[in-house]
N, C-alpha and C positions, 0 to 999 in steps of 0.2 A: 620860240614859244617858251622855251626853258628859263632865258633870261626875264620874261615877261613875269613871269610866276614867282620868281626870285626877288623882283623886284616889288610886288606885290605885297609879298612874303615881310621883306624887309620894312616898310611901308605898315604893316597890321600893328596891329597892337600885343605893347611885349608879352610874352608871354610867362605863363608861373614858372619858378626857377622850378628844375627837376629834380625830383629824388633819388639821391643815388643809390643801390641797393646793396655797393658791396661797405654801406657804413651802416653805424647801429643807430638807431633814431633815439632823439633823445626823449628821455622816459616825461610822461605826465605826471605833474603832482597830484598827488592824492590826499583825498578828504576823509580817508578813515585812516587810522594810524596802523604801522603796521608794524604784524608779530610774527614770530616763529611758529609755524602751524603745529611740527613735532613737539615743542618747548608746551604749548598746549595741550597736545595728546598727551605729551608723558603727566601733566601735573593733573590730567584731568583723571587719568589712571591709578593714579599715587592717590587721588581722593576719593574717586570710586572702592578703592579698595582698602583704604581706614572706612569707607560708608559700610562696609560689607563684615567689620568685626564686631566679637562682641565686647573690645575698649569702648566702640563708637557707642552705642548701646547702653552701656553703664554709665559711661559720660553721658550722656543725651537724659538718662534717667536721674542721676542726680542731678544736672541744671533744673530739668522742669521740677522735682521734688522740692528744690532750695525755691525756685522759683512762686511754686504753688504755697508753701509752709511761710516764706515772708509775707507775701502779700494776704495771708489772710490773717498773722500773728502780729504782725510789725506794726507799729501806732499809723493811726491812722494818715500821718501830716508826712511818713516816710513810704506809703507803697507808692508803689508805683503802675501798679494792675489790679483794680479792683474787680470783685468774684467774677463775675463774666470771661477773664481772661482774655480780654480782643488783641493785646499786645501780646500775647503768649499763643495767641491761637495766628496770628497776623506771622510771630517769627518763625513759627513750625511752617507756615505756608512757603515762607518763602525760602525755608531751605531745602525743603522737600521741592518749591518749585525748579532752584539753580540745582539739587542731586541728581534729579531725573535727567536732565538734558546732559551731567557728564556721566552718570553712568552707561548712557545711551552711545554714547563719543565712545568711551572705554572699551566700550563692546564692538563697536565696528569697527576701533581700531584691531582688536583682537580676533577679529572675523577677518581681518583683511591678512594678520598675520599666519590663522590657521589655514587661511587660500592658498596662501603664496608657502607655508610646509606641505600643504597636500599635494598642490604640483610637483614640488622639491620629491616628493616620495614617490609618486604617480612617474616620473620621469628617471627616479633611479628604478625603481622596479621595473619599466621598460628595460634600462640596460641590463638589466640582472636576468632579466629574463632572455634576453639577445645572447648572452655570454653563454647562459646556461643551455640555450638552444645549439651556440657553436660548439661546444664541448663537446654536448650531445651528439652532433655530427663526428666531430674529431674522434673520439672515445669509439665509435663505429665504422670509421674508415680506418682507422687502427686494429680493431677487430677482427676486419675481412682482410685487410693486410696480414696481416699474424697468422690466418686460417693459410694461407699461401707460404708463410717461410718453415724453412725443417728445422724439424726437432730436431733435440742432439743426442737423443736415443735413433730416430732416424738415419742420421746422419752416419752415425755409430754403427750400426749395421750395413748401412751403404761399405762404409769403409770393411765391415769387416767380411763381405761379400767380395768387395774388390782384393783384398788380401790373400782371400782365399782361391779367389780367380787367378790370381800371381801366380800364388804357390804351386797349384793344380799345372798350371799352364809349364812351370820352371821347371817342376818333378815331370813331366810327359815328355821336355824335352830332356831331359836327362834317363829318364826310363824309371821313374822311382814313384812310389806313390805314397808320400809321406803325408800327415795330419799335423799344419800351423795350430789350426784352434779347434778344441774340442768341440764338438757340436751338440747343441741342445734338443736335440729333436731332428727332424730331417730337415729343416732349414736355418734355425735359428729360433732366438725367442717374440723378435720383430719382425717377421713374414707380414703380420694384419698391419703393420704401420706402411706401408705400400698402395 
Protein backbone atom coordinates (compact mmCIF):
# COMPACT_ATOMS: atom_id res chain seq x y z
CA UNK A 1 0.00 0.00 0.00
CA UNK A 2 3.02 2.30 0.63
CA UNK A 3 4.39 1.76 -2.59
CA UNK A 4 0.88 2.30 -4.22
CA UNK A 5 0.82 5.98 -2.67
CA UNK A 6 4.44 6.58 -3.68
CA UNK A 7 3.82 5.94 -6.90
CA UNK A 8 0.68 8.00 -7.06
CA UNK A 9 2.57 10.64 -5.45
CA UNK A 10 5.28 10.64 -8.02
CA UNK A 11 2.69 10.45 -10.95
CA UNK A 12 0.65 13.96 -9.43
CA UNK A 13 1.46 17.10 -10.38
CA UNK A 14 4.85 18.75 -9.43
CA UNK A 15 4.41 20.57 -6.80
CA UNK A 16 5.40 24.65 -5.73
CA UNK A 17 9.24 24.62 -4.84
CA UNK A 18 9.22 25.08 -0.81
CA UNK A 19 10.16 27.81 1.15
CA UNK A 20 13.02 27.53 3.14
CA UNK A 21 12.76 29.31 6.43
CA UNK A 22 16.22 29.40 7.61
CA UNK A 23 17.02 32.00 4.41
CA UNK A 24 15.89 35.64 4.18
CA UNK A 25 13.19 36.33 1.45
CA UNK A 26 13.94 38.54 -0.83
CA UNK A 27 12.61 42.06 -0.23
CA UNK A 28 9.59 43.46 -2.58
CA UNK A 29 10.17 46.49 -4.52
CA UNK A 30 8.49 49.37 -3.46
CA UNK A 31 6.36 52.29 -4.82
CA UNK A 32 6.89 54.83 -2.37
CA UNK A 33 10.54 56.01 -1.93
CA UNK A 34 12.09 55.41 0.95
CA UNK A 35 13.48 57.69 3.90
CA UNK A 36 15.07 57.71 7.22
CA UNK A 37 11.96 58.01 9.58
CA UNK A 38 14.55 59.64 12.65
CA UNK A 39 16.33 61.98 9.68
CA UNK A 40 12.51 63.09 9.51
CA UNK A 41 11.80 63.39 13.23
CA UNK A 42 14.88 65.30 13.79
CA UNK A 43 14.35 67.97 10.76
CA UNK A 44 10.85 68.10 11.61
CA UNK A 45 11.87 69.19 15.17
CA UNK A 46 14.63 71.51 14.16
CA UNK A 47 11.56 73.20 12.28
CA UNK A 48 9.07 73.01 14.89
CA UNK A 49 11.21 74.86 16.93
CA UNK A 50 12.52 77.89 14.56
CA UNK A 51 8.28 77.86 14.12
CA UNK A 52 8.26 78.46 17.95
CA UNK A 53 10.69 81.79 18.10
CA UNK A 54 10.41 84.97 17.94
CA UNK A 55 13.23 85.20 14.71
CA UNK A 56 10.44 83.16 12.92
CA UNK A 57 7.84 85.87 13.84
CA UNK A 58 9.72 88.87 12.78
CA UNK A 59 10.66 87.12 9.69
CA UNK A 60 7.28 86.03 8.86
CA UNK A 61 6.29 89.91 9.62
CA UNK A 62 8.53 91.50 7.50
CA UNK A 63 7.85 89.18 4.31
CA UNK A 64 4.12 89.90 4.61
CA UNK A 65 4.84 93.70 5.36
CA UNK A 66 7.34 93.80 2.20
CA UNK A 67 4.76 91.74 0.65
CA UNK A 68 1.66 93.82 1.44
CA UNK A 69 3.59 97.53 0.82
CA UNK A 70 4.81 96.19 -2.80
CA UNK A 71 1.79 95.05 -4.08
CA UNK A 72 -0.15 97.95 -3.24
CA UNK A 73 2.96 100.85 -4.03
CA UNK A 74 4.72 99.00 -6.96
CA UNK A 75 3.40 99.98 -10.63
CA UNK A 76 0.83 98.36 -11.53
CA UNK A 77 2.48 96.08 -14.81
CA UNK A 78 5.06 94.73 -11.53
CA UNK A 79 2.63 93.28 -8.53
CA UNK A 80 2.14 90.39 -8.50
CA UNK A 81 -0.88 90.23 -5.76
CA UNK A 82 -3.43 92.53 -6.19
CA UNK A 83 -5.52 94.05 -2.80
CA UNK A 84 -7.35 90.80 -2.22
CA UNK A 85 -4.21 89.18 -1.41
CA UNK A 86 -5.37 85.35 -2.73
CA UNK A 87 -1.57 84.57 -3.32
CA UNK A 88 -0.56 85.85 0.14
CA UNK A 89 -3.54 84.45 1.78
CA UNK A 90 -3.11 80.91 -0.39
CA UNK A 91 0.96 80.95 0.97
CA UNK A 92 0.14 81.62 4.71
CA UNK A 93 -2.27 78.61 4.22
CA UNK A 94 -0.13 76.51 3.10
CA UNK A 95 2.60 76.90 5.47
CA UNK A 96 0.43 76.93 8.32
CA UNK A 97 -1.08 73.79 6.56
CA UNK A 98 2.85 71.64 6.21
CA UNK A 99 3.66 73.60 10.27
CA UNK A 100 0.88 71.91 11.84
CA UNK A 101 1.55 68.40 10.90
CA UNK A 102 5.41 68.75 11.93
CA UNK A 103 4.80 70.44 14.98
CA UNK A 104 2.33 67.60 15.73
CA UNK A 105 5.38 64.88 14.66
CA UNK A 106 7.75 67.16 17.00
CA UNK A 107 5.72 66.67 19.81
CA UNK A 108 5.13 62.98 19.74
CA UNK A 109 8.30 62.49 19.18
CA UNK A 110 9.02 64.22 22.35
CA UNK A 111 6.11 62.63 24.17
CA UNK A 112 7.76 59.37 23.29
CA UNK A 113 11.04 60.63 24.68
CA UNK A 114 9.56 61.99 27.94
CA UNK A 115 7.90 58.07 28.22
CA UNK A 116 10.80 56.37 27.81
CA UNK A 117 12.70 59.28 30.82
CA UNK A 118 9.73 58.49 33.13
CA UNK A 119 10.22 54.90 33.00
CA UNK A 120 14.08 55.39 33.17
CA UNK A 121 13.16 57.33 36.48
CA UNK A 122 10.15 55.22 37.72
CA UNK A 123 12.67 52.10 37.50
CA UNK A 124 15.67 53.77 39.26
CA UNK A 125 13.49 54.96 41.93
CA UNK A 126 12.29 51.32 42.44
CA UNK A 127 15.91 50.49 42.96
CA UNK A 128 16.70 53.35 45.31
CA UNK A 129 13.97 52.47 46.99
CA UNK A 130 14.96 48.63 47.30
CA UNK A 131 18.61 49.61 48.46
CA UNK A 132 17.14 52.01 50.74
CA UNK A 133 14.85 49.45 52.19
CA UNK A 134 18.06 46.94 52.53
CA UNK A 135 19.97 49.38 54.40
CA UNK A 136 17.19 49.89 56.47
CA UNK A 137 17.16 46.23 57.48
CA UNK A 138 21.05 46.12 57.71
CA UNK A 139 21.25 49.44 59.73
CA UNK A 140 18.68 47.26 62.28
CA UNK A 141 20.16 44.03 62.34
CA UNK A 142 23.32 45.85 63.14
CA UNK A 143 21.59 47.55 65.94
CA UNK A 144 20.25 44.52 67.74
CA UNK A 145 23.54 43.08 67.14
CA UNK A 146 25.51 45.79 68.91
CA UNK A 147 22.63 45.77 71.84
CA UNK A 148 24.20 42.01 72.53
CA UNK A 149 28.16 42.96 72.30
CA UNK A 150 30.13 44.58 75.55
CA UNK A 151 31.05 47.61 76.08
CA UNK A 152 34.49 48.33 76.95
CA UNK A 153 33.50 50.03 80.08
CA UNK A 154 31.82 46.64 80.59
CA UNK A 155 34.23 44.73 79.89
CA UNK A 156 36.58 46.83 82.07
CA UNK A 157 34.81 46.02 85.10
CA UNK A 158 34.43 42.43 84.33
CA UNK A 159 38.12 42.43 84.31
CA UNK A 160 38.51 44.47 87.16
CA UNK A 161 36.21 42.07 89.14
CA UNK A 162 38.13 39.28 87.90
CA UNK A 163 41.41 40.88 89.29
CA UNK A 164 40.06 41.46 92.24
CA UNK A 165 38.85 37.97 92.61
CA UNK A 166 42.62 36.88 92.06
CA UNK A 167 43.96 39.03 94.40
CA UNK A 168 41.31 38.31 97.17
CA UNK A 169 41.51 34.57 96.44
CA UNK A 170 46.11 34.92 96.42
CA UNK A 171 45.92 37.09 99.69
CA UNK A 172 43.50 34.23 101.58
CA UNK A 173 45.85 31.80 100.48
CA UNK A 174 48.54 33.43 101.74
CA UNK A 175 46.81 34.75 104.98
CA UNK A 176 46.92 38.63 103.85
CA UNK A 177 44.27 40.83 103.03
CA UNK A 178 45.69 43.34 100.75
CA UNK A 179 43.61 46.08 98.37
CA UNK A 180 44.79 45.82 94.22
CA UNK A 181 42.43 48.60 93.37
CA UNK A 182 40.87 51.00 95.40
CA UNK A 183 37.16 50.88 95.41
CA UNK A 184 34.58 53.17 94.33
CA UNK A 185 31.70 52.47 96.37
CA UNK A 186 30.96 49.07 97.60
CA UNK A 187 31.14 47.53 94.18
CA UNK A 188 32.61 49.62 91.71
CA UNK A 189 31.32 52.33 89.42
CA UNK A 190 29.78 49.85 86.75
CA UNK A 191 27.62 47.38 89.02
CA UNK A 192 24.16 48.91 86.63
CA UNK A 193 26.22 47.87 83.41
CA UNK A 194 25.41 44.13 84.37
Amino acid sequence: MAAADRERENRAEPRSPRFRLDQPRTPRPKLLPDYDPEAFGRLSERIARFLGTGRFIVWMTVVIILWVVWNVSAPAHLRFDQYPFIFLTLMLSLQASYAAPLILLAQNRQDDRDRVNLEQDRKQNERSIADTEYLTREIASLRMGLGEVATRDWIRSELQDLVKELEDHRHEQRGENRIVFPSEGSRGRDVGDR
